[in-house]
N, C-alpha and C positions, 0 to 999 in steps of 0.2 A: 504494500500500500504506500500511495507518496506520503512524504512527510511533510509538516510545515516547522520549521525550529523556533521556537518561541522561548522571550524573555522575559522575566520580572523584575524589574526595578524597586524595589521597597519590598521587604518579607514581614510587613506586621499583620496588624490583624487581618485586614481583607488580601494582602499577596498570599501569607499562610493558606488562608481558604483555598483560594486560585491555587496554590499549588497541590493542595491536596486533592482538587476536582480532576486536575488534569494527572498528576501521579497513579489517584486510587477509581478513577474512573475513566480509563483513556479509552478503553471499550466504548463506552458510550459516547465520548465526545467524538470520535473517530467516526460512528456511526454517522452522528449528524455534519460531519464536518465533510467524508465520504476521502477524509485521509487524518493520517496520526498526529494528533497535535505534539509536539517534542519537549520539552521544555530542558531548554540545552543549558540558560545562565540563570540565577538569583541573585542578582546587586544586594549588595547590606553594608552599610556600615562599621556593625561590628561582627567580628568571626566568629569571636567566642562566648556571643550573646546565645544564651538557652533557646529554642523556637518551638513550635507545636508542632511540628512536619517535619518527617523524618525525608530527607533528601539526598540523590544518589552520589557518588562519590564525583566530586568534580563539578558539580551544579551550580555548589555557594561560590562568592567571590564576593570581594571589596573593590573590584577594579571595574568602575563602569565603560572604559577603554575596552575591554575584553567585550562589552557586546557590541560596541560601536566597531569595531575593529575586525567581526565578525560578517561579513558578509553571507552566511549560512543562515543565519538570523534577522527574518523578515518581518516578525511582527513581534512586538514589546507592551508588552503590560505596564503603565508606567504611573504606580503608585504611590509616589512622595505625595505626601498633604503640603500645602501652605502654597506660598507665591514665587520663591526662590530656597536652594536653589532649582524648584520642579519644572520654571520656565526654561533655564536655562540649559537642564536635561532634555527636555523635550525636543528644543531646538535641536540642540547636538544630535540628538536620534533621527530626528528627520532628515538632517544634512547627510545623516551615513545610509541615507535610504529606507531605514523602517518603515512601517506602519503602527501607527499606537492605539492604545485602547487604554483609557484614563477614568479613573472615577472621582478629579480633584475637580470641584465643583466651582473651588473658591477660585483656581486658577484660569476657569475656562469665564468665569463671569467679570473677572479683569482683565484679560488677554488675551477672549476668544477669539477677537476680530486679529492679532496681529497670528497666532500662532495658524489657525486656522488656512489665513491667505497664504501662510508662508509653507505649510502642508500643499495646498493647488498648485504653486508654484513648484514644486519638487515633484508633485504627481504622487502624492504621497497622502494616506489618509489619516482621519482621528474619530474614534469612537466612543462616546461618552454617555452610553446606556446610565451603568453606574453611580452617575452626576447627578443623578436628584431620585429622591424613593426610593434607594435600597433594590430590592427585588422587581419592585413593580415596572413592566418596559414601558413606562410613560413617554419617552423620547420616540420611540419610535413610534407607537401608537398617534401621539398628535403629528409627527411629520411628514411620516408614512400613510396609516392604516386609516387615519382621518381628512386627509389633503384633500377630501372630495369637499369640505366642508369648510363654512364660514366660521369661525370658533367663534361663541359672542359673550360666554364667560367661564372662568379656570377659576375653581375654588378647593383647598387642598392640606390638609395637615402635612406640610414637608419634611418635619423635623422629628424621628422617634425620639430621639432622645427627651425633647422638652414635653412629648406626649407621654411618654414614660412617669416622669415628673409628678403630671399634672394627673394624672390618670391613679397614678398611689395618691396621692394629698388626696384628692376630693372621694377614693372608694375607699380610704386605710384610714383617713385621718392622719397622717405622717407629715412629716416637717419636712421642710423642702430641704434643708441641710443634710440630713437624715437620709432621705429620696435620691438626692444625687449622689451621696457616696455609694449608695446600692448599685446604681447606674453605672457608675464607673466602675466598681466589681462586676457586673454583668457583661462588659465589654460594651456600651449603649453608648457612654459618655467618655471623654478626654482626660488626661490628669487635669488640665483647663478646661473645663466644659464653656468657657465664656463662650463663645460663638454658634452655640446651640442654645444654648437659656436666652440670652440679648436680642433675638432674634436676626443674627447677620446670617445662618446660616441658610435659614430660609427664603430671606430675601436674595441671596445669590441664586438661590435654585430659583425661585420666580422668577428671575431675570433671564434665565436661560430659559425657561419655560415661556414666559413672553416673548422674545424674541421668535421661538420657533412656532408660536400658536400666531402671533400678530404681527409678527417683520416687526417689532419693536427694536431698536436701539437703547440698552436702559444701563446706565452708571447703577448699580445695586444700592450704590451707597445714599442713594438719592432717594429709593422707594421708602416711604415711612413707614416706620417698624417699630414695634416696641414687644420687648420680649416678655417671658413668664420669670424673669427675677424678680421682680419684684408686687409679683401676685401675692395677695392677699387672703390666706385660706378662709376670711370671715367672708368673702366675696363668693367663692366657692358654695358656701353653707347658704347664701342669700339666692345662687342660682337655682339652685336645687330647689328651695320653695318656689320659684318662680317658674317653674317646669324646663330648665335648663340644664345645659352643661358648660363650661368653658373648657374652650379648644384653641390652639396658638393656629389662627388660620390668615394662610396667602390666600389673597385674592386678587385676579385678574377680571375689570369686566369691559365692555367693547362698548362704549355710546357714539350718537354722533358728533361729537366734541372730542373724541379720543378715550385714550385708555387708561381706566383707576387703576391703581398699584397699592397696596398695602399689604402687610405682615402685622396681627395684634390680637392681645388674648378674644374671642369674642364670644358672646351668649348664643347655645345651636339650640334649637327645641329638641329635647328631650325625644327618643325616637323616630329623629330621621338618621338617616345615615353615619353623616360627618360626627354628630354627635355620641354614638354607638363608639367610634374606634377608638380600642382601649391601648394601653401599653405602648407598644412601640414600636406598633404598625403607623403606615402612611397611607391616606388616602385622598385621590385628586376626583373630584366632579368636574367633568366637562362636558356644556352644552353647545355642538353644531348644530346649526341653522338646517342639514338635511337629516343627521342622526340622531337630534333631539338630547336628551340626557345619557352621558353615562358615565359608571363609578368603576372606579380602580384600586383598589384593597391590596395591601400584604405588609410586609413587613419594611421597615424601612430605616433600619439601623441592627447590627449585628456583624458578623465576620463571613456565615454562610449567604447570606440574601443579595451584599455588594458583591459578594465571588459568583453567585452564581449570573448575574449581571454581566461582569467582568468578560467570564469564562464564554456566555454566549457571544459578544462582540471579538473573543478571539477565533473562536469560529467563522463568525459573517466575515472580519478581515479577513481570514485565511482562505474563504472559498471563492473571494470578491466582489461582496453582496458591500458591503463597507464601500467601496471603493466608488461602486456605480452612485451610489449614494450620497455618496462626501461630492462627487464631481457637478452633481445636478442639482442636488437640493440647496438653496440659498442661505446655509448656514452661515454665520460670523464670518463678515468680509468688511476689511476696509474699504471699500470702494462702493458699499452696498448704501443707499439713502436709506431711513428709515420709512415704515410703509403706514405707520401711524404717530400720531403725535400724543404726545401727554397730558393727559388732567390737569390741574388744580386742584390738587389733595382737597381745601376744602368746597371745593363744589359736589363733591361724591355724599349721596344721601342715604341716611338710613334712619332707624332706631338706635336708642339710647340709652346704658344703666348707670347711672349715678348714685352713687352713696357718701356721704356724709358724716360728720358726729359734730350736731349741734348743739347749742344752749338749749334748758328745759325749760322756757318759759314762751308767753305768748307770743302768737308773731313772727318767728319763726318759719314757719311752712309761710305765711303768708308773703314775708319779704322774697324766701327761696322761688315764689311761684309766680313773683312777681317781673323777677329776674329773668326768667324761662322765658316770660310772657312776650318781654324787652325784645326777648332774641326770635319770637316767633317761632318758641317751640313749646307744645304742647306737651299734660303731663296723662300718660296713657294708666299708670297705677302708682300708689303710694305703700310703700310699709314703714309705719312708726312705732316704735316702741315704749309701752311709758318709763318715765324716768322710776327713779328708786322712790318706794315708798317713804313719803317722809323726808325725802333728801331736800337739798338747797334746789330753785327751781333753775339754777345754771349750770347742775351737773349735765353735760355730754352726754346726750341720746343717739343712739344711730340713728339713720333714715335715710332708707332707699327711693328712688325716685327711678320710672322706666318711660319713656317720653315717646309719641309719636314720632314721624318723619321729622329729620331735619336735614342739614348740613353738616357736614364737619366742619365749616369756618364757623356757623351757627354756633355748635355744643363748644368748639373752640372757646368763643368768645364768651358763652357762659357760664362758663368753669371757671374763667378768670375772675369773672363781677362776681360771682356766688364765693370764689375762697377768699374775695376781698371783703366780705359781709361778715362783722365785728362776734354774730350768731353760729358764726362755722369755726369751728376747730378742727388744726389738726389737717390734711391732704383732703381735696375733691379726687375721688377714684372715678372716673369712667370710660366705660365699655359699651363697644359695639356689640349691636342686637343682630344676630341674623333669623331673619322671619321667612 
């Protein structure tokens, strides 16, 4: 049977995986690929670091020379996480003729446009299954499987890990300090998890998911996000009487003014979907214009879910299916105009939860509702609780507030006047309703 010779760059958690799909299952991969996938090199850093994958005599190295220098070796698995130096790997591999297959999301959302074009120009391809959700092939599904269609909204839990999170805190009652270090024993989370909690990692995969759903051009760093650090599990405990759940959700929606962008924990009703997915699964909603709704579920943080990702795009490279692909489809190109323009974050409209801890005494709710009023936002329900029996009547009482449509320059501007009103102690908390 022919063979294809394949490399790994980085042997941590998701190369381990990869290596072991292709070691302990080359039967099957070989089946679908309709020749032997090889895997000839493992890049690492250090030699005498311990690994989970037992690996055959001559495979490991520290010398990434040895697979550039390799001309046996046509396609590369090229696992570094971060921005450098995994650019400037990539580069290098391209120039000695590879083909790659990447699961660095962060690198492909600041540098897709340059790496990309410079892939076309070499005749050279790049595969990025991997790149956003874990297991689930959302890349190819919206770029491929849905191209018949107008996309007209992407709405998506991107991030297992801060689903993980959020998913213990609101069914265990657990402390979110508590919750991430589990995570990070689980393998879910980073020895720094900042970039999964903050919501940056999210909003990189939306970007790459916009662009290929909308010809979007999008600086990541620009979509407004706010992560689940700083959630509040008394907020959790308020959803839940409200028939909610909170979910850290990307959304993409298509008006005719352009395209909303945001990443923020938001309120899902209780039994649909998005609201269902526990732990630290991924799941994207997309509705075309000719296929109507559809939902995409699995896992979307672990070692096995990005390898087996991985492991199929080293196939598609290796039989050619990549290649016809990378050539035609209008992925990340410098030279590409963008095919839609941007929102103004706040003109995007929705529902509203607001919570409080005001003084206990009259007037109160009245000056708060008067303030809503100001901004032309309505209050759709209240929950007040009495103060302490007996107490002084300026002991701090909660009070949640859930408001009709508004805007977000709207609730923007409300949240300001409301935590400048002498009756509020203490942060205005609010969240997006999705209805």
């Amino acid at each position: 049977m022919e063979k294809t010779n394949v490399a790994i760059v980085g042997l941590g958690t998701v190369g381990s995986g990869v290596a072991r799909l292709l070691l302990d299952h080359g039967d099957r991969t070989a089946r679908h690929a309709g020749r032997t996938m090889w895997l000839k090199k493992a890049v690492v850093r250090d030699l005498t670091r311990s690994r989970d994958v037992e690996l055959p005599d001559g495979v490991l190295t520290d010398s990434l020379q040895e697979v550039i220098d390799d001309d046996e070796i046509t396609v590369v698995a090229q696992l570094i996480g971060g921005l450098e130096p995994a650019r400037t790997i990539m580069l290098s591999l391209l120039e000695s003729g590879k083909d790659i297959v990447t699961a660095n999301k962060a690198l492909l959302a600041e540098h897709g446009a340059e790496l990309f074009t410079r892939a076309r120009e070499l005749g050279r391809s790049i595969a990025f299954e991997a790149s956003v959700a874990g297991g689930i092939p959302i890349i190819a599904n919206i770029s491929q499987c849905l191209s018949a269609n107008q996309i007209g909204s992407l709405e998506g839990i991107l991030n297992g890990t801060s689903n993980f999170i959020v998913t213990q805190m609101d069914e265990n009652g657990a402390s979110y300090d508590d919750v991430v270090r589990e995570a990070q024993r689980l393998g879910y989370a980073e020895s720094d998890p900042t970039m999964d909690v903050d919501g940056t990692d999210a909003a990189q995969k939306l970007a790459i998911l916009a662009h290929l759903a909308f010809g979007a051009t999008v600086d990541w760093s620009q979509i407004p996000r706010t992560g689940i650090d700083g959630l509040d599990p008394e907020d959790l405990l308020y959803a839940q009487k409200l028939g909610y759940r909170i979910k850290l959700l990307a959304i993409a929606h298509l008006a005719n003014d352009g395209l909303e962008l945001s990443v923020s924990p938001t309120l899902v009703p209780v039994g649909t979907p998005l609201a269902e997915v526990r732990d630290a699964y991924n799941a994207i909603q997309v509705i075309g214009d000719a296929v109507g709704p559809v939902f995409y579920h699995g896992l979307g943080a672990g070692q096995m879910p990005t390898a087996s990702a991985v492991a199929a795009d080293l196939i598609d490279t290796a039989v050619g299916r990549t290649r016809l692909t990378f050539q035609t489809l209008e992925y990340f190109s410098i030279d590409q105009p963008p095919r839609v323009k941007l929102r103004d974050g706040d003109t995007s409209r929705g529902r509203y939860y607001f919570r409080l801890s005001v003084s206990n005494h009259p007037g109160t709710l009245a000056s708060i509702a008067a303030v809503l009023a100001q901004h032309e936002i309505s209050i759709a329900s209240v929950i007040q609780h009495e103060g302490r029996e007996g107490g002084p009547q300026r002991d701090p009482v909660p009070l949640v507030i859930m408001t009709h449509m508004a805007t977000e320059g709207q609730a923007k501007a409300a949240t300001d006047d409301i935590q400048a009103l002498a009756s509020v102690t203490g942060p205005v908390v609010r969240l997006r309703v999705k209805d």
